[in-house]
CHARMM internal coordinates of N, CA and C (Angstrom, degrees):
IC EDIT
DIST 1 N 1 CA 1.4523
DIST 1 CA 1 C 1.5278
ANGL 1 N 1 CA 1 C 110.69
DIST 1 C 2 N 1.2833
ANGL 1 CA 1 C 2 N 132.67
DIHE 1 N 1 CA 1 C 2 N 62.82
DIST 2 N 2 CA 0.8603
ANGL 1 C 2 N 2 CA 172.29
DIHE 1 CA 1 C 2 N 2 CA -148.38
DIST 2 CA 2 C 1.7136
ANGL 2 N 2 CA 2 C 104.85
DIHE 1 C 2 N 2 CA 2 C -86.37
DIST 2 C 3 N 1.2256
ANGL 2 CA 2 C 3 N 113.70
DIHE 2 N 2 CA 2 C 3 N -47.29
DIST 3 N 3 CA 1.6336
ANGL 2 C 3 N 3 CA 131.22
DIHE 2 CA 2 C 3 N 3 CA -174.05
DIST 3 CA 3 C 1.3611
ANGL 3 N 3 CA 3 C 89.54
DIHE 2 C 3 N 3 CA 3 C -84.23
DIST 3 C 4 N 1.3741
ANGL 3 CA 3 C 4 N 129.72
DIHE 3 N 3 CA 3 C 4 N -73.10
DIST 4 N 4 CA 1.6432
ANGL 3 C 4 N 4 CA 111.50
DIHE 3 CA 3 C 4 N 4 CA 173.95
DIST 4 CA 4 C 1.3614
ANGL 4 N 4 CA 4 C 132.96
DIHE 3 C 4 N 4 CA 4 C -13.32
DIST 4 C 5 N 1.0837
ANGL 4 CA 4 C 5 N 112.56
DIHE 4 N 4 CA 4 C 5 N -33.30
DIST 5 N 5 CA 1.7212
ANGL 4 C 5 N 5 CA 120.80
DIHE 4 CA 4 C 5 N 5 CA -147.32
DIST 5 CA 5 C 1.5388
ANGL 5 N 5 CA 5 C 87.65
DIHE 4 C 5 N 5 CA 5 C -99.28
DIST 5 C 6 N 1.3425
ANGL 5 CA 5 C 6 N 116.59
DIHE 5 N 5 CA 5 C 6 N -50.47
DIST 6 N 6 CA 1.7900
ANGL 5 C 6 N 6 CA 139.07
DIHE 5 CA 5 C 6 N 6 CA -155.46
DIST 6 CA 6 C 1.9404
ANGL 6 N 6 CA 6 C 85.48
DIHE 5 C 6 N 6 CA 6 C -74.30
DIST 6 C 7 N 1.8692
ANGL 6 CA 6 C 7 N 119.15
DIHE 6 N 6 CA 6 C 7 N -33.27
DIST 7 N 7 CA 1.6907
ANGL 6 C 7 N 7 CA 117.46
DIHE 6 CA 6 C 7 N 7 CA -136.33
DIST 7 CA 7 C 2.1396
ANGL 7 N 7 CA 7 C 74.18
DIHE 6 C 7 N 7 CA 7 C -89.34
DIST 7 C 8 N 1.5641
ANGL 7 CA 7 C 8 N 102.46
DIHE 7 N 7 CA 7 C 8 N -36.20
DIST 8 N 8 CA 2.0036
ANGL 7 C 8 N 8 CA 103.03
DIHE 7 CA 7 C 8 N 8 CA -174.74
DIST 8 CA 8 C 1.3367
ANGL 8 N 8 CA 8 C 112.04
DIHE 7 C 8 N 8 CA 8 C -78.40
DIST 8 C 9 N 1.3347
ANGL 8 CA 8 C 9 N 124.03
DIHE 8 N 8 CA 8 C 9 N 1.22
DIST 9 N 9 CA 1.4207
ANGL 8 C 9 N 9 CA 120.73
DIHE 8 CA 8 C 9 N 9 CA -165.45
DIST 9 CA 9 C 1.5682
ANGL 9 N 9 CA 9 C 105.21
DIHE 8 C 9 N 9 CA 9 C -106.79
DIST 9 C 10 N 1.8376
ANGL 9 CA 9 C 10 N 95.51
DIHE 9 N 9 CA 9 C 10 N -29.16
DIST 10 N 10 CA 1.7106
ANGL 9 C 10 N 10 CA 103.97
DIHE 9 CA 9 C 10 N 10 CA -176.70
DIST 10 CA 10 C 1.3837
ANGL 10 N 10 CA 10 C 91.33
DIHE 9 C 10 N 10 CA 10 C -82.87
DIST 10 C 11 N 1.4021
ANGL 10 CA 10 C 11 N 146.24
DIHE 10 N 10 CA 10 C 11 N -15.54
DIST 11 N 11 CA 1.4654
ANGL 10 C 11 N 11 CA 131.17
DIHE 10 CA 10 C 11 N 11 CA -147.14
DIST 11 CA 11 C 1.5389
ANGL 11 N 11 CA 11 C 88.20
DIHE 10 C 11 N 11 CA 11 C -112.34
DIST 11 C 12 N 1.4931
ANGL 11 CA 11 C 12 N 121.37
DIHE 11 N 11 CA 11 C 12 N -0.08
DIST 12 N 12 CA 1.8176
ANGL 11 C 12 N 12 CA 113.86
DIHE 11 CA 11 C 12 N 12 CA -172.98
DIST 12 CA 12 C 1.5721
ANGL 12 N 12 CA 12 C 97.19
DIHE 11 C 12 N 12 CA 12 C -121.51
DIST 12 C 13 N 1.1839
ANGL 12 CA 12 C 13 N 115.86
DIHE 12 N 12 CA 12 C 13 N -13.48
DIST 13 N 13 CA 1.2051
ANGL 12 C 13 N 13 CA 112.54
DIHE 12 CA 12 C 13 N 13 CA 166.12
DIST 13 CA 13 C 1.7497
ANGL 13 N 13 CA 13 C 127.06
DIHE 12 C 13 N 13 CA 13 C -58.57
DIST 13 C 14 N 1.3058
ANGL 13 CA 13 C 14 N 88.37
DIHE 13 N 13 CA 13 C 14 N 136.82
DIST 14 N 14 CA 1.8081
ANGL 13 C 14 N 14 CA 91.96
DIHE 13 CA 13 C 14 N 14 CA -164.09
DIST 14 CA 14 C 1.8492
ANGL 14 N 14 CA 14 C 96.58
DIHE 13 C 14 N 14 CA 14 C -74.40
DIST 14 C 15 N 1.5843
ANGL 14 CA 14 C 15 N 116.64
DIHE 14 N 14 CA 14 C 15 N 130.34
DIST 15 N 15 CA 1.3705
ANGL 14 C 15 N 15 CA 121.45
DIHE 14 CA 14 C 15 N 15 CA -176.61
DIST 15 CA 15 C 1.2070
ANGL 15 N 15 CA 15 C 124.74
DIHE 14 C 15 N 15 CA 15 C -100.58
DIST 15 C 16 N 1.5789
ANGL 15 CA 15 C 16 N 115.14
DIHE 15 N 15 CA 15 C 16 N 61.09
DIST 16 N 16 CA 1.5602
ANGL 15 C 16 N 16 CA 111.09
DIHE 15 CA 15 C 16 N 16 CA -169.33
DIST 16 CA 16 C 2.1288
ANGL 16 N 16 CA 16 C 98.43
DIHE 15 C 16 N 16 CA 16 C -107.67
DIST 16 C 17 N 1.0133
ANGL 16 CA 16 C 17 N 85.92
DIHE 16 N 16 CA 16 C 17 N 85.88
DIST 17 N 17 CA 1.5512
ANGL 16 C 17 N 17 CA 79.65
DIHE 16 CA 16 C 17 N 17 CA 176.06
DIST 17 CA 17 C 1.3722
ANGL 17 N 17 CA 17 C 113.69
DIHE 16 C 17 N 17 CA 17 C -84.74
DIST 17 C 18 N 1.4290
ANGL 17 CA 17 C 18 N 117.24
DIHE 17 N 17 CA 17 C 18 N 137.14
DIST 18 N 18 CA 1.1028
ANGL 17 C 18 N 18 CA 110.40
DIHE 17 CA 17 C 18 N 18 CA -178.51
DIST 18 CA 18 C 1.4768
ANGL 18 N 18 CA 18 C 116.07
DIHE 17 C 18 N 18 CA 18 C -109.57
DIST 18 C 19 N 1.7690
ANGL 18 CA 18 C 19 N 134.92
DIHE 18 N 18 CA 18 C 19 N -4.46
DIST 19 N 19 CA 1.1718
ANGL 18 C 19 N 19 CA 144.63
DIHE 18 CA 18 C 19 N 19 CA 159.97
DIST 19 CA 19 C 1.5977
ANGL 19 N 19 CA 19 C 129.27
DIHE 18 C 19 N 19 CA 19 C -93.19
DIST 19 C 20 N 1.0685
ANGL 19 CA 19 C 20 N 115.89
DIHE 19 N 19 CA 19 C 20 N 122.79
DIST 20 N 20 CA 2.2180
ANGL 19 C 20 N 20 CA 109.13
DIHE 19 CA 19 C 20 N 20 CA -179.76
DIST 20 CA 20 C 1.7241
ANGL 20 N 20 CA 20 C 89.19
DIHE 19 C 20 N 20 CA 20 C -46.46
DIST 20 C 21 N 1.0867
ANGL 20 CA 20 C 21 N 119.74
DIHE 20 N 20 CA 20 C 21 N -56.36
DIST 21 N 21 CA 1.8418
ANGL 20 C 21 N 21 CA 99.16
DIHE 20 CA 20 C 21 N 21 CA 179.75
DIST 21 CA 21 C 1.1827
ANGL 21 N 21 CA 21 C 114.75
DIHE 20 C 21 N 21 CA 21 C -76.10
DIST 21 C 22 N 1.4946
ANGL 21 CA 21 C 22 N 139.84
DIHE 21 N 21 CA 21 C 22 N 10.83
DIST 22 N 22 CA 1.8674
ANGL 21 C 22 N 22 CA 111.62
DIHE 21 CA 21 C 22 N 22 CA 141.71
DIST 22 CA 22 C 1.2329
ANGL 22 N 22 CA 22 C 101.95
DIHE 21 C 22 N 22 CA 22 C -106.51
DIST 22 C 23 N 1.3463
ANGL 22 CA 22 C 23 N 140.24
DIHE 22 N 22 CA 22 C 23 N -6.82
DIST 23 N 23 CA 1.3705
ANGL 22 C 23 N 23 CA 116.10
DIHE 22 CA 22 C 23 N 23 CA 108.93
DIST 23 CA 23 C 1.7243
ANGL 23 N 23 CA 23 C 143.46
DIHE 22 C 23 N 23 CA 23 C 32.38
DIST 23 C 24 N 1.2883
ANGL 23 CA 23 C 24 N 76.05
DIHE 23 N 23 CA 23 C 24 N -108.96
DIST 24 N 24 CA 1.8109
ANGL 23 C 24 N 24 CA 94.78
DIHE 23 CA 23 C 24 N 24 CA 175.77
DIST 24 CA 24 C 0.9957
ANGL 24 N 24 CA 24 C 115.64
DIHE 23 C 24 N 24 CA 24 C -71.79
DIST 24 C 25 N 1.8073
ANGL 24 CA 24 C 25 N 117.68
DIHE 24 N 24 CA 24 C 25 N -27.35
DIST 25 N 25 CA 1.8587
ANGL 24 C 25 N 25 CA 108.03
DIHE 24 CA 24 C 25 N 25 CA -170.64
DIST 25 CA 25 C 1.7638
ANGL 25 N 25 CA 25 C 96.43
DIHE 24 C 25 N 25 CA 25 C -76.06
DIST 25 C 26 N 1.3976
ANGL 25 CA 25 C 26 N 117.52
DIHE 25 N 25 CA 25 C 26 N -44.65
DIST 26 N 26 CA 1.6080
ANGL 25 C 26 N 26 CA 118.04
DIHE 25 CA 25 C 26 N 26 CA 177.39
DIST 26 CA 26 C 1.4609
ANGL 26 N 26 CA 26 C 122.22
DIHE 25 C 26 N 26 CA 26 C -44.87
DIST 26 C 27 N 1.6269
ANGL 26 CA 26 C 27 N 104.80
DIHE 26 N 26 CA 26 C 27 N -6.88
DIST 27 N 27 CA 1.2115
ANGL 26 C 27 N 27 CA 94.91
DIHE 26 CA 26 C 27 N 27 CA -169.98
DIST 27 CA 27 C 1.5788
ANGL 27 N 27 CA 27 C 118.40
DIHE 26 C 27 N 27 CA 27 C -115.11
DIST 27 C 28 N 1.6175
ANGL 27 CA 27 C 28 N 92.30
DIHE 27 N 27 CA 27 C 28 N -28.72
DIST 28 N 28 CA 1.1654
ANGL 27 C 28 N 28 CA 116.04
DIHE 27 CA 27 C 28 N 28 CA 161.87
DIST 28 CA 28 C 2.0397
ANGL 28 N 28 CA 28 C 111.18
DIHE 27 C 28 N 28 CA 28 C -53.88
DIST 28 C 29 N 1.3901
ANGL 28 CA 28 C 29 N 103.65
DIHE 28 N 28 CA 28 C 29 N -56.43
DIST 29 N 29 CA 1.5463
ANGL 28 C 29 N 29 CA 99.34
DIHE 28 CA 28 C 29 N 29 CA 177.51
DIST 29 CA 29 C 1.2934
ANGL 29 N 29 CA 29 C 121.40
DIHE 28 C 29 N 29 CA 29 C -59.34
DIST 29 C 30 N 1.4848
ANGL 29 CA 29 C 30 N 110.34
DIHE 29 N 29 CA 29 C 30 N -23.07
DIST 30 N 30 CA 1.5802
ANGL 29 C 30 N 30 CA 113.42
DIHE 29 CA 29 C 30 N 30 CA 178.76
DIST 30 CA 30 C 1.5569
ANGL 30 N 30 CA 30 C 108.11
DIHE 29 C 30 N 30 CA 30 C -71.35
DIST 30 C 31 N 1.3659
ANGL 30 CA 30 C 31 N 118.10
DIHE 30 N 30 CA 30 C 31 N -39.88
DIST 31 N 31 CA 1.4723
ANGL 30 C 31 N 31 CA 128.04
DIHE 30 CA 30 C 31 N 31 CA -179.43
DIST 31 CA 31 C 1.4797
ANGL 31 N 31 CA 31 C 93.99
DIHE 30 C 31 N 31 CA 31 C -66.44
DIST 31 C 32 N 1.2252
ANGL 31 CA 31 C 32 N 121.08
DIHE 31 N 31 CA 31 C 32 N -57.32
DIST 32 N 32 CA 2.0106
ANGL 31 C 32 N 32 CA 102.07
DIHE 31 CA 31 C 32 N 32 CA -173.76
DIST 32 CA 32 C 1.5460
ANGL 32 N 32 CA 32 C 122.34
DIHE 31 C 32 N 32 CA 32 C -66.42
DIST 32 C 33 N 1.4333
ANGL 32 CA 32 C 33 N 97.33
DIHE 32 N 32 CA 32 C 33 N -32.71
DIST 33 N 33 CA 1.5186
ANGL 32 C 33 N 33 CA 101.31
DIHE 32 CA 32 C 33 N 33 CA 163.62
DIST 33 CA 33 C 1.3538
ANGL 33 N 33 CA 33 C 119.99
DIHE 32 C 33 N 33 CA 33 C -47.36
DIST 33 C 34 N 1.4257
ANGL 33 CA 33 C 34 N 134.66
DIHE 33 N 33 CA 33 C 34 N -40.55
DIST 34 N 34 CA 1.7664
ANGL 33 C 34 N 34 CA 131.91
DIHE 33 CA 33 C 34 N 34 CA -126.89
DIST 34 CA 34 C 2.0949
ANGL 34 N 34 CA 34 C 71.40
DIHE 33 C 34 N 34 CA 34 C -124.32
DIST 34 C 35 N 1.7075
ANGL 34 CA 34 C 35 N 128.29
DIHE 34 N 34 CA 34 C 35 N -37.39
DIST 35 N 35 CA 1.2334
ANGL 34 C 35 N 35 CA 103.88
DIHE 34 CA 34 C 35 N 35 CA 175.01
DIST 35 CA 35 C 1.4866
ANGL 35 N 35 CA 35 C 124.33
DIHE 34 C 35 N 35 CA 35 C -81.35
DIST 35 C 36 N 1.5576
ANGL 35 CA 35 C 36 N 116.90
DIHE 35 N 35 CA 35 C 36 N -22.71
DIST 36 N 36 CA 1.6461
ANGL 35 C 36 N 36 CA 99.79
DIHE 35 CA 35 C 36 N 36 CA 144.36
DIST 36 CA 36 C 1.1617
ANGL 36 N 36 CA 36 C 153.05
DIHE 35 C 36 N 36 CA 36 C -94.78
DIST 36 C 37 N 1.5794
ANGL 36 CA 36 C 37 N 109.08
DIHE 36 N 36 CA 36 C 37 N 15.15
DIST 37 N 37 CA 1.6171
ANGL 36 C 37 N 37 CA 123.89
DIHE 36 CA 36 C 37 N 37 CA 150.15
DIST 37 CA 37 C 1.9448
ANGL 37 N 37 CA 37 C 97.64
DIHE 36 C 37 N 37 CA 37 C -63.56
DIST 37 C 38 N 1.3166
ANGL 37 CA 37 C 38 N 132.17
DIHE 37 N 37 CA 37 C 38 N -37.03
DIST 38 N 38 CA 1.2412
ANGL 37 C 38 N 38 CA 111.77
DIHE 37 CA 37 C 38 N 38 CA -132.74
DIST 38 CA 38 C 1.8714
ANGL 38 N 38 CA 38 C 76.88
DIHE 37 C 38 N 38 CA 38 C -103.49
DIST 38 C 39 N 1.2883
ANGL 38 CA 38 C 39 N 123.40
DIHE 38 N 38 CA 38 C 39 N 1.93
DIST 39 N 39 CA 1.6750
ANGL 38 C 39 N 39 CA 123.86
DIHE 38 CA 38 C 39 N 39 CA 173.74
DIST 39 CA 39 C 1.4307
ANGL 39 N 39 CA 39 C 99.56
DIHE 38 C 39 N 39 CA 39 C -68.08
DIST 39 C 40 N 1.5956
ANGL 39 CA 39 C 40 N 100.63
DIHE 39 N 39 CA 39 C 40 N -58.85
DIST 40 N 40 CA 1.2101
ANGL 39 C 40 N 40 CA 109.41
DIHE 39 CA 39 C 40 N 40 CA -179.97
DIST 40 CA 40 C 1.8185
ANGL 40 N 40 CA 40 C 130.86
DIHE 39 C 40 N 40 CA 40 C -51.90
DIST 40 C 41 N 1.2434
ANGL 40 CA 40 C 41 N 87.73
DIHE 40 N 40 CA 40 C 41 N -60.37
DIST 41 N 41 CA 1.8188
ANGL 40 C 41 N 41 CA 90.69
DIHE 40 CA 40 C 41 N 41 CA 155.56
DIST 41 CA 41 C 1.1835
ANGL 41 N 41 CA 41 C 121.19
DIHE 40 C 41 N 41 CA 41 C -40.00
DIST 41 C 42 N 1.1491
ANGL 41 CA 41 C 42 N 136.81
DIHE 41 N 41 CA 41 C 42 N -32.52
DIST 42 N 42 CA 1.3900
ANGL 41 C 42 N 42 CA 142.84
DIHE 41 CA 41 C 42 N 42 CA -177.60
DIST 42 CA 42 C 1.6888
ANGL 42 N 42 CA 42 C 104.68
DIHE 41 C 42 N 42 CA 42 C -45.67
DIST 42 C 43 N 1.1367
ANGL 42 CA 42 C 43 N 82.55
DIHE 42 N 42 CA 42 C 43 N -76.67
DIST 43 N 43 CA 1.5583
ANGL 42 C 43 N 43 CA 123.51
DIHE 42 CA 42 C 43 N 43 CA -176.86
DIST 43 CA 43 C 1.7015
ANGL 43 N 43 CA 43 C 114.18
DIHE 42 C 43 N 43 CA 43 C -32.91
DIST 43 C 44 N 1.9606
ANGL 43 CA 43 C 44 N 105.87
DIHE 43 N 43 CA 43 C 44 N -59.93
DIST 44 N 44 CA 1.0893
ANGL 43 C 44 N 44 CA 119.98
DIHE 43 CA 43 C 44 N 44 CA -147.43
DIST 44 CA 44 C 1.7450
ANGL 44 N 44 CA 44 C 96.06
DIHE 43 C 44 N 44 CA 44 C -115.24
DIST 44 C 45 N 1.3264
ANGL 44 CA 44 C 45 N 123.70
DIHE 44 N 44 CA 44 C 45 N -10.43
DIST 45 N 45 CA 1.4500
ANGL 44 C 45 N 45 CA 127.91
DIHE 44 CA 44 C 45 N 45 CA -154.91
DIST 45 CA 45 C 1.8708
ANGL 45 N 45 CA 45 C 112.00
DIHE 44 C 45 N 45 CA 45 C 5.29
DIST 45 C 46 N 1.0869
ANGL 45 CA 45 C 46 N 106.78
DIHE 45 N 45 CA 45 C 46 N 67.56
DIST 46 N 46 CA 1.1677
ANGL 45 C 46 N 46 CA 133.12
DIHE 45 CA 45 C 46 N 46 CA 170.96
DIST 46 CA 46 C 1.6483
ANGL 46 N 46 CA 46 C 125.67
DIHE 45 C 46 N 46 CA 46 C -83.79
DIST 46 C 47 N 1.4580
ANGL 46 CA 46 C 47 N 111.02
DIHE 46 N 46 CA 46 C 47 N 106.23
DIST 47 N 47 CA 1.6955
ANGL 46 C 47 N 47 CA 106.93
DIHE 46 CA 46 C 47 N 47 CA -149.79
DIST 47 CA 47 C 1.8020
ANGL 47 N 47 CA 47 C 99.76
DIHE 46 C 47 N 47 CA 47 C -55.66
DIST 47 C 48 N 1.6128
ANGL 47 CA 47 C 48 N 104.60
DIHE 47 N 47 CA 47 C 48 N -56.21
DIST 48 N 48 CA 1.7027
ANGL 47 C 48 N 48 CA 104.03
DIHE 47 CA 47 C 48 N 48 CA -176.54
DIST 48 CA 48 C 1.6932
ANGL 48 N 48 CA 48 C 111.61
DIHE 47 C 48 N 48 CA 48 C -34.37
DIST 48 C 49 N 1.2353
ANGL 48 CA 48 C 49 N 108.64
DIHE 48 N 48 CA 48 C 49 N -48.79
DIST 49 N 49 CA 1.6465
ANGL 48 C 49 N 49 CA 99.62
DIHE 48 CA 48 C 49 N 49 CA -178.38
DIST 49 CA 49 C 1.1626
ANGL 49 N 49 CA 49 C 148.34
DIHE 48 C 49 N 49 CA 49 C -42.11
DIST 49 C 50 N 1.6920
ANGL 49 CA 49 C 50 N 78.62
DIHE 49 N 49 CA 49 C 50 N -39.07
DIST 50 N 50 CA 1.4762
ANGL 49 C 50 N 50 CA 104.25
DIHE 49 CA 49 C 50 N 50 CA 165.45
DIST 50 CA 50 C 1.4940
ANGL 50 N 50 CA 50 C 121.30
DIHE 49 C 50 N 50 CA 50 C -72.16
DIST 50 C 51 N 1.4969
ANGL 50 CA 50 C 51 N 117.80
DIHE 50 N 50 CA 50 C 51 N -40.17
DIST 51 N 51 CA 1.3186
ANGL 50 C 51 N 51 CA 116.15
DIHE 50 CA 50 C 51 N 51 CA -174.24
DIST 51 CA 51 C 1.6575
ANGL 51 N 51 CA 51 C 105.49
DIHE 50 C 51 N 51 CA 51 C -100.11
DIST 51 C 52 N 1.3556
ANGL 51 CA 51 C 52 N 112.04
DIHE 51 N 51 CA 51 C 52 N 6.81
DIST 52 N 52 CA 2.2199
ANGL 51 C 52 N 52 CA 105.78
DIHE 51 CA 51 C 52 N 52 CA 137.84
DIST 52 CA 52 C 1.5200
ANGL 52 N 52 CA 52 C 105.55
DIHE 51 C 52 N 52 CA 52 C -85.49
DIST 52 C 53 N 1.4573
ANGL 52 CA 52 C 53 N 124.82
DIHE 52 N 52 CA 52 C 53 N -22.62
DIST 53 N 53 CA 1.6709
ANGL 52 C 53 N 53 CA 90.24
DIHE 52 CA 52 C 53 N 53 CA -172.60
DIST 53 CA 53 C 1.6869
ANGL 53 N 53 CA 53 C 105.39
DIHE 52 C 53 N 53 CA 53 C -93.85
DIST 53 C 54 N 1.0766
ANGL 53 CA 53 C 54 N 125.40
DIHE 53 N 53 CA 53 C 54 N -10.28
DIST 54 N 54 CA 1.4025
ANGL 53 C 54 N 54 CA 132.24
DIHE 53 CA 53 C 54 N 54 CA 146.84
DIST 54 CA 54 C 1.3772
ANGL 54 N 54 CA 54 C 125.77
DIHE 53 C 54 N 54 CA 54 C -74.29
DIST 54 C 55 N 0.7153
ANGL 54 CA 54 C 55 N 122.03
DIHE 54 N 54 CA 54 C 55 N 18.93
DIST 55 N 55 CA 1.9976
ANGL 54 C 55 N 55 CA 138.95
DIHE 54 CA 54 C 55 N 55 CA 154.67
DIST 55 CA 55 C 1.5277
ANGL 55 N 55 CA 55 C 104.83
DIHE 54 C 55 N 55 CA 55 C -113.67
DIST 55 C 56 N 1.3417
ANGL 55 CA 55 C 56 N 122.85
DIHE 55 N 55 CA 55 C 56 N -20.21
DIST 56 N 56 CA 1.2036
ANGL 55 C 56 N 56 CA 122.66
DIHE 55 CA 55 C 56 N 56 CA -178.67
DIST 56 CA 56 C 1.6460
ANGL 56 N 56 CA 56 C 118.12
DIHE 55 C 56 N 56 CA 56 C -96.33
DIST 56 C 57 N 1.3456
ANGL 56 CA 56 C 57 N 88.48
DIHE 56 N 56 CA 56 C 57 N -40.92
DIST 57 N 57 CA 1.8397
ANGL 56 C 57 N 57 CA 92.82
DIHE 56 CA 56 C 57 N 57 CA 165.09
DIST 57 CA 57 C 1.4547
ANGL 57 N 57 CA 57 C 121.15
DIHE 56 C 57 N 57 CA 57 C -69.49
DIST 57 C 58 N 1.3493
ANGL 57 CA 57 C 58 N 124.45
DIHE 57 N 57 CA 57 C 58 N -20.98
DIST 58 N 58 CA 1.5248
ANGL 57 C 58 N 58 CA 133.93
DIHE 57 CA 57 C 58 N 58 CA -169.19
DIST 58 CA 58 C 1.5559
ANGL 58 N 58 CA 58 C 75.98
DIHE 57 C 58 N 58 CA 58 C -68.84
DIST 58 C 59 N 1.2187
ANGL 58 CA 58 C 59 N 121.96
DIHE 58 N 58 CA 58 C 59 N -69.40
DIST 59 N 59 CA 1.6300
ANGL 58 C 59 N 59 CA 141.42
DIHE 58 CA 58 C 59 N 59 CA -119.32
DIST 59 CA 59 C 2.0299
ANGL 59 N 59 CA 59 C 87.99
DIHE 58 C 59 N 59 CA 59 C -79.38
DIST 59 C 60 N 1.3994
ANGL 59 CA 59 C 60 N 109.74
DIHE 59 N 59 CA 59 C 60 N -51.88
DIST 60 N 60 CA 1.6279
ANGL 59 C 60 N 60 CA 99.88
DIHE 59 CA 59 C 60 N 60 CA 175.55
DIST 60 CA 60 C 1.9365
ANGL 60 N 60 CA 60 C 109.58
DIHE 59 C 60 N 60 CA 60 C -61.58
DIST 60 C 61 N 1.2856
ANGL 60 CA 60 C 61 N 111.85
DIHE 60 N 60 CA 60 C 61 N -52.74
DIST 61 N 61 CA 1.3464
ANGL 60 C 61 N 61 CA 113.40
DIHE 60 CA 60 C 61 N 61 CA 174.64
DIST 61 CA 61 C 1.5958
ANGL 61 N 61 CA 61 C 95.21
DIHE 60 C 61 N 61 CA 61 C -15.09
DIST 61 C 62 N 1.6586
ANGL 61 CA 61 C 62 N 113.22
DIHE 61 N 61 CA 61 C 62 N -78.51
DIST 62 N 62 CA 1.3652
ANGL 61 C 62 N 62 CA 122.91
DIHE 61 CA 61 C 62 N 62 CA -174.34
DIST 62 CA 62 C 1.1238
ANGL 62 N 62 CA 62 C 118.09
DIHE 61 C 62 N 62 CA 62 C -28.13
DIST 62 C 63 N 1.5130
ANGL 62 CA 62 C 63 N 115.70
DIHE 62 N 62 CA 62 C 63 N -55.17
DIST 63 N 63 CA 1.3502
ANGL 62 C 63 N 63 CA 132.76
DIHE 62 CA 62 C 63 N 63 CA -171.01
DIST 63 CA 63 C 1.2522
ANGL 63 N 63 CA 63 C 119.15
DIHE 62 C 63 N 63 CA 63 C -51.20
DIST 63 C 64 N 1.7183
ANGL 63 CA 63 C 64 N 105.33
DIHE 63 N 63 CA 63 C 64 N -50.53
DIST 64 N 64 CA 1.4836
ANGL 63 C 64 N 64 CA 130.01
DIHE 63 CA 63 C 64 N 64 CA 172.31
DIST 64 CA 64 C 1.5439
ANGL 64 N 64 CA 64 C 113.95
DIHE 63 C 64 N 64 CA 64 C -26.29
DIST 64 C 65 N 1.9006
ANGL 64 CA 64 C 65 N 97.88
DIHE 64 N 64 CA 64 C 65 N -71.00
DIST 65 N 65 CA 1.2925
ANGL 64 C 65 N 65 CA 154.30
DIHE 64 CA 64 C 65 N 65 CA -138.51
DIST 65 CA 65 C 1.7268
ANGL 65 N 65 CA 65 C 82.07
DIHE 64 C 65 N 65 CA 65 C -59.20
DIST 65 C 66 N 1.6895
ANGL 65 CA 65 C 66 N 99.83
DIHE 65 N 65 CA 65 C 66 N -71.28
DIST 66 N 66 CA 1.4759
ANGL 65 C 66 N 66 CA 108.09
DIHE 65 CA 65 C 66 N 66 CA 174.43
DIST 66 CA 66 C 1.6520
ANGL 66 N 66 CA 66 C 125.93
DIHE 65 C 66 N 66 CA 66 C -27.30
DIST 66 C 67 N 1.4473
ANGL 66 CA 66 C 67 N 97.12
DIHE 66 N 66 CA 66 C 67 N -75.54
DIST 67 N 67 CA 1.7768
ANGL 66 C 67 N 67 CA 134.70
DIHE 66 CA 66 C 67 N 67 CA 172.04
DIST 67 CA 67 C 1.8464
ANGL 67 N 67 CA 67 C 100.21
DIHE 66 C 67 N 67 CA 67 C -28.50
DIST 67 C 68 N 1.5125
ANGL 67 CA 67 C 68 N 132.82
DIHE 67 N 67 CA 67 C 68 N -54.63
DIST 68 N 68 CA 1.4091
ANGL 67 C 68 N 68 CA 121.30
DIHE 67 CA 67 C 68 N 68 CA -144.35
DIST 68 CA 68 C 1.7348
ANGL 68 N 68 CA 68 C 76.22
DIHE 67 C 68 N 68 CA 68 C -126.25
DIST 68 C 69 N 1.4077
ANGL 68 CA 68 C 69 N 125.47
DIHE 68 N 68 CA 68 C 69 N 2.58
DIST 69 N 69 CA 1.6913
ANGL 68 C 69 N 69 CA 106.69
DIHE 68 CA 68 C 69 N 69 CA 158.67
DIST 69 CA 69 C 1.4914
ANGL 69 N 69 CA 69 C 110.83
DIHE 68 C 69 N 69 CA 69 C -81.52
DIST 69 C 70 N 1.4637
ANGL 69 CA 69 C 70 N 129.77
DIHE 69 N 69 CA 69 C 70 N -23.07
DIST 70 N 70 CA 1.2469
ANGL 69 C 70 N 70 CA 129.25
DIHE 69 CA 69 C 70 N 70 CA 170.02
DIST 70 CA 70 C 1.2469
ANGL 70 N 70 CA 70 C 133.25
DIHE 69 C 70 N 70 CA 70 C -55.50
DIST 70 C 71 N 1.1661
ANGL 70 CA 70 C 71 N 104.62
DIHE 70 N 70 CA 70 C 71 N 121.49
DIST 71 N 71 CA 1.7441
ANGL 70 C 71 N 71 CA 124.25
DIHE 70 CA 70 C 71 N 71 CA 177.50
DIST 71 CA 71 C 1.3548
ANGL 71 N 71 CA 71 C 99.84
DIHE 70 C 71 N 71 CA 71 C -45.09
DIST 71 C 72 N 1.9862
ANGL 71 CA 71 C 72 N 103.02
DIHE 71 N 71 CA 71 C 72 N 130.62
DIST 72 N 72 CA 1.5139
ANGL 71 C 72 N 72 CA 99.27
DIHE 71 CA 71 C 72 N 72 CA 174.41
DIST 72 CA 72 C 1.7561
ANGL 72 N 72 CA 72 C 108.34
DIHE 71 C 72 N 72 CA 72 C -98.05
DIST 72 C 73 N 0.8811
ANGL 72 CA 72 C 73 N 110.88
DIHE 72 N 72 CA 72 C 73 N 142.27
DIST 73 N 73 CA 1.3680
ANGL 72 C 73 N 73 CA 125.29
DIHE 72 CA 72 C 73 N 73 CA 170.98
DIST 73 CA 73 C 1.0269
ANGL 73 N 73 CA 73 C 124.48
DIHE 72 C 73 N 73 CA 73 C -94.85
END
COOR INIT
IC SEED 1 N 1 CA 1 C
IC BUILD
């Protein structure tokens, strides 16, 4: 369980990005993260899983939120 470890490490990681491209890659990993937690869920319907990939979706939302409030230049 390999994605677990990678899904608590992205969710403790401190999120001060300071570029629209680390940015997008944070958000992008949050999106691959939360669709192979949700393989796994399949599988295991395991309540915690669910409530990391919903700590994980809040947390890109944020990310988003940031990313498309920025002034384009």
């Amino acid at each position: 369980m390999d994605i677990l470890a990678k899904a608590r490490e992205f969710e403790t990681r401190k999120l001060s990005f300071r570029s629209a491209s680390d940015r997008i890659l944070a958000s992008r990993e949050a999106k691959n993260l939360i669709l192979s937690l949700n393989e796994i869920y399949k599988q295991s319907k395991e309540d915690q899983i669910m409530d990391l990939m919903k700590r994980l979706t809040e947390t890109k939302r944020k990310i988003e939120k940031k990313l498309y409030k920025m002034p384009k230049v």
